[in-house]
PyMOL Python script that loads the backbone (N, CA, C, O; Angstrom):
from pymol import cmd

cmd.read_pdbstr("""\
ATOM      1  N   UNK A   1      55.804  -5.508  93.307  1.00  0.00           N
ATOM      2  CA  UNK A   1      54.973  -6.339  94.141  1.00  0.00           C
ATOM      3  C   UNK A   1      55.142  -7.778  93.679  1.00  0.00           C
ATOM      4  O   UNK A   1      55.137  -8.071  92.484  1.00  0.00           O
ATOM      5  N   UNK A   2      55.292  -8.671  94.660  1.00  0.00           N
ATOM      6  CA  UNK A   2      55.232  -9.925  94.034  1.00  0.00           C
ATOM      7  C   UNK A   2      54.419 -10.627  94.419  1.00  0.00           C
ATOM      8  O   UNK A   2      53.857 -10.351  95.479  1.00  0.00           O
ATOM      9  N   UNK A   3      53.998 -12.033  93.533  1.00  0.00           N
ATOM     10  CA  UNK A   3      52.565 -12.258  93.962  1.00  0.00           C
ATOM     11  C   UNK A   3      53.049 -13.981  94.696  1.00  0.00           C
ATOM     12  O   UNK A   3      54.179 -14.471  94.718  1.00  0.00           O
ATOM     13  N   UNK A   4      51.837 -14.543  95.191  1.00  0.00           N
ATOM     14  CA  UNK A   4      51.485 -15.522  95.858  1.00  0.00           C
ATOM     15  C   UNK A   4      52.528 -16.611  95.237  1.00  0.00           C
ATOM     16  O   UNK A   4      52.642 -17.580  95.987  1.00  0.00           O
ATOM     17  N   UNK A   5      53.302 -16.692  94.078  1.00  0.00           N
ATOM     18  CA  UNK A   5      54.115 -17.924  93.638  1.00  0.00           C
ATOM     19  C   UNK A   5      55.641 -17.323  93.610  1.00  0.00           C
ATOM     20  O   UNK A   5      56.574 -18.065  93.303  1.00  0.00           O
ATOM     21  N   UNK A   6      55.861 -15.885  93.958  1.00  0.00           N
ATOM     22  CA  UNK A   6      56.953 -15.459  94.048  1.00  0.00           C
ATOM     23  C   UNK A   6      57.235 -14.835  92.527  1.00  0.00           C
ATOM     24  O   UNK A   6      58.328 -14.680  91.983  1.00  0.00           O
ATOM     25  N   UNK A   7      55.866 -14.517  91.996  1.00  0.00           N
ATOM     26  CA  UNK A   7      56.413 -13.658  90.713  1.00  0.00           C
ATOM     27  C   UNK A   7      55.760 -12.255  90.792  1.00  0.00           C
ATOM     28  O   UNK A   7      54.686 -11.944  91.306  1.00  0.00           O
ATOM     29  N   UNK A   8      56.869 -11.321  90.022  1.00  0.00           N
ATOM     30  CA  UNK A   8      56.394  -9.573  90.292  1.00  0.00           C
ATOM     31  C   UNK A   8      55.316  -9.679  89.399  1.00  0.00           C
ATOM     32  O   UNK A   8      55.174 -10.274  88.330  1.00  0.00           O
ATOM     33  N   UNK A   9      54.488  -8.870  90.177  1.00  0.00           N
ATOM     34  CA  UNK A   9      53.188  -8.699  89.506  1.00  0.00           C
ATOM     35  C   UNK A   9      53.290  -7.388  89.091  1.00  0.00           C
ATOM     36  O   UNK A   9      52.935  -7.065  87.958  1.00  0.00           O
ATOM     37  N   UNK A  10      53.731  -6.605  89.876  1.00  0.00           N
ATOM     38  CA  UNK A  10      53.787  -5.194  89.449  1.00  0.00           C
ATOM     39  C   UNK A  10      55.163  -4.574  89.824  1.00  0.00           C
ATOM     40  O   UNK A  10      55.821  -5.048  90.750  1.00  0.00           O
ATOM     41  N   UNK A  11      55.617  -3.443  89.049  1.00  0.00           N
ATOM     42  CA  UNK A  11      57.020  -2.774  89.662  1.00  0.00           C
ATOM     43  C   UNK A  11      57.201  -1.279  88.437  1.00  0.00           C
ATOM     44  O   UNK A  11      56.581  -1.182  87.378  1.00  0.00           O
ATOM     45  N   UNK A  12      57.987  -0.491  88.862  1.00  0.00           N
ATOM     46  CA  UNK A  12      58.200   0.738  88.609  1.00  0.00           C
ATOM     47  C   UNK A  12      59.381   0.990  89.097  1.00  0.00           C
ATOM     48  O   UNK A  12      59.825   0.584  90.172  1.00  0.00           O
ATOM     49  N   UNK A  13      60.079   1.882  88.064  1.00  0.00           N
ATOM     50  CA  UNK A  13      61.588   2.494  88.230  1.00  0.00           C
ATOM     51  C   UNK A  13      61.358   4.281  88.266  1.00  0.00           C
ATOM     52  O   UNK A  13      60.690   4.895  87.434  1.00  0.00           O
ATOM     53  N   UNK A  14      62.005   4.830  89.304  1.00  0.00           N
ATOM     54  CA  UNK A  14      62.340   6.023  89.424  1.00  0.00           C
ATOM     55  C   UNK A  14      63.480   6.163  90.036  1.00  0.00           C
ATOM     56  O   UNK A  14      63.993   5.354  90.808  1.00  0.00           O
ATOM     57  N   UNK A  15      64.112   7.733  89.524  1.00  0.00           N
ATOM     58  CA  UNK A  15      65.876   8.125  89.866  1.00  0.00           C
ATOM     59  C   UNK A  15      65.359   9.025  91.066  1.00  0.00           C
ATOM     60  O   UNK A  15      66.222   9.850  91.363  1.00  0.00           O
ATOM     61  N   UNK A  16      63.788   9.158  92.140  1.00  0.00           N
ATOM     62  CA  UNK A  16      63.778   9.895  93.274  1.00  0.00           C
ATOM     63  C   UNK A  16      64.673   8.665  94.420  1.00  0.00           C
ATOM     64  O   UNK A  16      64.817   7.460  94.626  1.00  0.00           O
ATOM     65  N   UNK A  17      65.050   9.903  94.863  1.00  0.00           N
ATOM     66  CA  UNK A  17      65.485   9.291  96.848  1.00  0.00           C
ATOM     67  C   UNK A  17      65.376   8.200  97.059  1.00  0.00           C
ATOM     68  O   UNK A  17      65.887   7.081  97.000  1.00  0.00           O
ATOM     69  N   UNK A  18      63.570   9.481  97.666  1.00  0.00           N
ATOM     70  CA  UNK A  18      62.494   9.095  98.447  1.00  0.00           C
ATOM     71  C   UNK A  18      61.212   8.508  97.410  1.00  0.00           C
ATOM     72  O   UNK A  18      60.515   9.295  96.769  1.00  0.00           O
ATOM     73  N   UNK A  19      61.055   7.272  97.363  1.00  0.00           N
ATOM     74  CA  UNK A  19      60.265   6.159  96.289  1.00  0.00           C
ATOM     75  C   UNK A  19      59.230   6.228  97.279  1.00  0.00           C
ATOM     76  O   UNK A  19      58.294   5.641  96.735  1.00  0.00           O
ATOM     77  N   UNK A  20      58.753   6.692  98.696  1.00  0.00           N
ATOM     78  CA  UNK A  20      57.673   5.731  99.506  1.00  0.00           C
ATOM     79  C   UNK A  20      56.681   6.641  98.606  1.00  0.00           C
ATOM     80  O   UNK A  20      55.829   5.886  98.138  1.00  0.00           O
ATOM     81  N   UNK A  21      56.458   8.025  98.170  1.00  0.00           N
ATOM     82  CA  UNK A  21      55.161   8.338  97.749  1.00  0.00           C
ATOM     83  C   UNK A  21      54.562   7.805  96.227  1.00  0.00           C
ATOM     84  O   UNK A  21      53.593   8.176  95.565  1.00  0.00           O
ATOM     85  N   UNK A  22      55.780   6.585  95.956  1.00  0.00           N
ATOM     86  CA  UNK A  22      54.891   6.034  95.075  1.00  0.00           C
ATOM     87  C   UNK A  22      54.067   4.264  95.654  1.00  0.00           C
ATOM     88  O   UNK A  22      53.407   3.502  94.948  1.00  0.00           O
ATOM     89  N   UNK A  23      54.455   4.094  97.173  1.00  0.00           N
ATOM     90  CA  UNK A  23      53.671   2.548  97.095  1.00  0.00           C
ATOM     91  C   UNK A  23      51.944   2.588  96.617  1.00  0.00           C
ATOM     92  O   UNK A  23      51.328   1.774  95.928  1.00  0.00           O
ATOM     93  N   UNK A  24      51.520   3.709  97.197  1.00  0.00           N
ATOM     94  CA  UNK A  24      50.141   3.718  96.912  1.00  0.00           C
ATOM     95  C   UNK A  24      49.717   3.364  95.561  1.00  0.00           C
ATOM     96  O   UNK A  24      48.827   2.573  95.250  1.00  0.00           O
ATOM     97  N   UNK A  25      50.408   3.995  94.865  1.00  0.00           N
ATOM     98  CA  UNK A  25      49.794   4.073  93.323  1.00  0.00           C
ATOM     99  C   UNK A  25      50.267   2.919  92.757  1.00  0.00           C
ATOM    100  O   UNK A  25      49.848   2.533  91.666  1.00  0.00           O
ATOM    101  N   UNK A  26      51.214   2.246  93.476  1.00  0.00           N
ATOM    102  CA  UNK A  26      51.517   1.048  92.767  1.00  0.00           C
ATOM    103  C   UNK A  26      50.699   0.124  93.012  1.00  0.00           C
ATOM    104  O   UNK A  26      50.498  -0.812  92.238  1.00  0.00           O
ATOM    105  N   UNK A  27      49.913   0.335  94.538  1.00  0.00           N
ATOM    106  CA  UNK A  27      48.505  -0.517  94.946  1.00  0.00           C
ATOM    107  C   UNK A  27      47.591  -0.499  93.776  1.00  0.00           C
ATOM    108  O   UNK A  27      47.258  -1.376  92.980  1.00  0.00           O
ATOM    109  N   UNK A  28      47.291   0.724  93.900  1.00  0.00           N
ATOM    110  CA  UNK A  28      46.098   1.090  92.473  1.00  0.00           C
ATOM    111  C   UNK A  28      46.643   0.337  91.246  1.00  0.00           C
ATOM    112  O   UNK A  28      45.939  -0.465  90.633  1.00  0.00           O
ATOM    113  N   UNK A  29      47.801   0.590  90.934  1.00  0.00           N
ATOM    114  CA  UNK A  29      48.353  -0.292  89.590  1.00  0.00           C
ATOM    115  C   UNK A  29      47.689  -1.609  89.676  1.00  0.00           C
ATOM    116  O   UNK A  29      46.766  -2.020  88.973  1.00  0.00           O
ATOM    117  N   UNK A  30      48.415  -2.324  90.827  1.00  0.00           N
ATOM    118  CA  UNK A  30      47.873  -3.995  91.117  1.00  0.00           C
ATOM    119  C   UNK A  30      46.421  -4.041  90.826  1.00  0.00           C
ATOM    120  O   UNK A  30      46.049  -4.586  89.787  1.00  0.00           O
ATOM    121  N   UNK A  31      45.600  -3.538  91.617  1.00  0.00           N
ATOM    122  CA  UNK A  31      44.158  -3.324  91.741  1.00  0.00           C
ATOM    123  C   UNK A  31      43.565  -3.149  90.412  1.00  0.00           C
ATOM    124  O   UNK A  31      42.574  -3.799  90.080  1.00  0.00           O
ATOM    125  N   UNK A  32      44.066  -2.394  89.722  1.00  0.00           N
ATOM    126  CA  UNK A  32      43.638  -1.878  87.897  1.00  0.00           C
ATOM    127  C   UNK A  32      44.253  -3.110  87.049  1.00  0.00           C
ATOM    128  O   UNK A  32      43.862  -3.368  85.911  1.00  0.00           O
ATOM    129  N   UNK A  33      45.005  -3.658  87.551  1.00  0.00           N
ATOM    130  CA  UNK A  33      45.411  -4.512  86.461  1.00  0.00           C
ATOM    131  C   UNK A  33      44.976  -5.865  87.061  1.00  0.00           C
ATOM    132  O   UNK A  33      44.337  -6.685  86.403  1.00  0.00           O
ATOM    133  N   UNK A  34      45.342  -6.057  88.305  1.00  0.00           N
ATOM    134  CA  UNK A  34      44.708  -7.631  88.709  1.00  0.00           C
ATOM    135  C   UNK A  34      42.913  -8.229  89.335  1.00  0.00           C
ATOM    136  O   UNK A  34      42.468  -9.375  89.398  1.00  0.00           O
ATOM    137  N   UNK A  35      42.248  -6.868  89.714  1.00  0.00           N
ATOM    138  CA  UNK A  35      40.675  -6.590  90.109  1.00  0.00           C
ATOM    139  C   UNK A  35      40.885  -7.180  91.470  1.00  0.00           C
ATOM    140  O   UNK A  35      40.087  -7.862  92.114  1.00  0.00           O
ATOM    141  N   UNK A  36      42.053  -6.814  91.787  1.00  0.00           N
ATOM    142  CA  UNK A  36      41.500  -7.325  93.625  1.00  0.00           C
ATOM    143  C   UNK A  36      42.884  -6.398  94.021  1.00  0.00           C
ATOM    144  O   UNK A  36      43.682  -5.955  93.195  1.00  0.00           O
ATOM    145  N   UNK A  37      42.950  -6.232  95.427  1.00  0.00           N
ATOM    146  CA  UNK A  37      43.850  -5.277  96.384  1.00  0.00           C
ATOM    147  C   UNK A  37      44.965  -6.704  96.907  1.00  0.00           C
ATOM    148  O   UNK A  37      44.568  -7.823  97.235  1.00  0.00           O
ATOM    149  N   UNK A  38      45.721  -6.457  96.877  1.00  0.00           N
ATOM    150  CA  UNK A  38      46.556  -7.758  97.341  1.00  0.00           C
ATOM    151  C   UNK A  38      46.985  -7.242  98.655  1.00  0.00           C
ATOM    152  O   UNK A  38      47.410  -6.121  98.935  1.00  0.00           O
ATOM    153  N   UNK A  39      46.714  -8.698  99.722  1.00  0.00           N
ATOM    154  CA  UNK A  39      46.718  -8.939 100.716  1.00  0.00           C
ATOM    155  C   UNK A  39      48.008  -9.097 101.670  1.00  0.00           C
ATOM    156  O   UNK A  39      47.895  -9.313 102.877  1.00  0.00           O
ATOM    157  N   UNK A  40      49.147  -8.978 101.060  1.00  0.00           N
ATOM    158  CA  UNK A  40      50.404  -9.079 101.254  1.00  0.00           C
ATOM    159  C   UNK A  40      51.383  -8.232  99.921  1.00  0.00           C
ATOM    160  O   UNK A  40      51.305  -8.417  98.706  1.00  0.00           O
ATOM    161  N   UNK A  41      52.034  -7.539 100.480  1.00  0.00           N
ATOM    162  CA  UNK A  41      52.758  -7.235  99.664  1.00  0.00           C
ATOM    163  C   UNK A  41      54.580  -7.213  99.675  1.00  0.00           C
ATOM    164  O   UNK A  41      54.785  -7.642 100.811  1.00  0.00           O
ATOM    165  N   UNK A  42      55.756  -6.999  99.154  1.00  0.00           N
ATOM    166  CA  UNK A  42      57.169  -7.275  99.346  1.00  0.00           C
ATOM    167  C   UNK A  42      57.694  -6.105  98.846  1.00  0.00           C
ATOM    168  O   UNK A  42      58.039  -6.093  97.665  1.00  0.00           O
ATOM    169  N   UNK A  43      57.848  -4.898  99.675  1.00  0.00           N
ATOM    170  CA  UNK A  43      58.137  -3.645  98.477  1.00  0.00           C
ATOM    171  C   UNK A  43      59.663  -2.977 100.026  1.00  0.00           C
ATOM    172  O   UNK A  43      59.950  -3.170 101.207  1.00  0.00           O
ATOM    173  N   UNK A  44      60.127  -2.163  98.794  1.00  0.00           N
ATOM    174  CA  UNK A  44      60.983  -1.647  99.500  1.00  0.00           C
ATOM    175  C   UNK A  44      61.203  -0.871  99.273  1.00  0.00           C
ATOM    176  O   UNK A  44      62.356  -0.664  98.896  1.00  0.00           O
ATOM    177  N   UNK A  45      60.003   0.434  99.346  1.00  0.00           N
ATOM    178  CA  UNK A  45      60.081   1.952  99.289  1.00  0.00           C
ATOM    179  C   UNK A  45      60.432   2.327 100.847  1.00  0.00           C
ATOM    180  O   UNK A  45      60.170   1.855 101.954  1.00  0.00           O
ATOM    181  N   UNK A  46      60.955   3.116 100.474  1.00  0.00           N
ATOM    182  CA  UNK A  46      61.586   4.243 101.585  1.00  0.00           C
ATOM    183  C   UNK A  46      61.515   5.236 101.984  1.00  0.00           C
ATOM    184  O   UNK A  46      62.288   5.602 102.870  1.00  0.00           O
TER     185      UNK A  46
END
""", "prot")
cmd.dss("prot")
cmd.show_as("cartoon", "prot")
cmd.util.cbc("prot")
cmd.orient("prot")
């Protein structure tokens, strides 16, 4: 995820495929680590 100045705020590596059943939890990541849900996000699960 990258944030409002163009820096990753959050990110995760896996050797699956199919990455889309992790965007959620990477929400929760942001959310647990930054205390707010971000309003835009730049991801490219699949």
């Amino acid at each position: 995820m990258v944030g409002e100045n163009q820096i990753i705020v959050a990110a995760a590596v896996t050797a699956d495929a199919n990455d889309v059943h992790y965007l959620e939890p990477m929400f929760d990541t942001f959310e647990n680590v930054n205390g707010m849900h971000p309003n835009k996000a730049l991801v490219d699960a699949r």
